[in-house]
N, C-alpha and C positions, 0 to 999 in steps of 0.2 A: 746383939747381933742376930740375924734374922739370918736360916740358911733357906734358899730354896733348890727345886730340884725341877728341872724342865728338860725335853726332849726337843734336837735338833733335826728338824727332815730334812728329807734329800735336797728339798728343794730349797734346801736355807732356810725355811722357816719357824718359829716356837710354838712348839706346842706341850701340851701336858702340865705346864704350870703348876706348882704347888710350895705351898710353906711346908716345909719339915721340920722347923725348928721344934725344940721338946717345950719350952717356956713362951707362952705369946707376949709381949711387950703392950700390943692393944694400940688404942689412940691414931688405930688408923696403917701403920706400919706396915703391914703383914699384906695388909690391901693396898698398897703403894709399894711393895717389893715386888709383888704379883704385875701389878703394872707395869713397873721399871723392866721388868724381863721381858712382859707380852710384847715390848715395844721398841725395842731394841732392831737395828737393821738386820738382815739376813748375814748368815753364819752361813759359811761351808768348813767344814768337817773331810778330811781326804785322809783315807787309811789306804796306804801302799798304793799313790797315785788313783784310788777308787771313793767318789763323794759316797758318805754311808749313813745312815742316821744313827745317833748316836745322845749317849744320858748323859747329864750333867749336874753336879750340885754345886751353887756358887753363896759364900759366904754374902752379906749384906751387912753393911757397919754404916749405920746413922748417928750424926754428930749433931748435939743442939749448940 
């Protein structure tokens, strides 16, 4: 499992990108979970009816 961790802007967009996982698996993964996120449609984020930007960490589980 691959965790990453990205930031959501106001505008819906991803930014900040990165692998946090502690163990890298390699073979590419880690640079294809980074993509799976950069690529992703826009996100809105609404705390007490106000869009805000906001962090996120989202697990990653690749199945062969």
């Amino acid at each position: 499992m691959i965790r990453v961790r990205f930031t959501i802007e106001v505008d819906g967009s991803v930014s900040d990108v990165k692998v946090i996982s502690e163990v890298k698996i390699g073979y590419g993964m880690e640079e294809e979970a980074v993509r799976l996120i950069s690529s992703m449609p826009l996100w809105i984020f609404d705390q007490n009816s106000e869009i805000v930007k906001c962090a996120f960490q989202k697990p990653i589980k690749f199945t062969f």
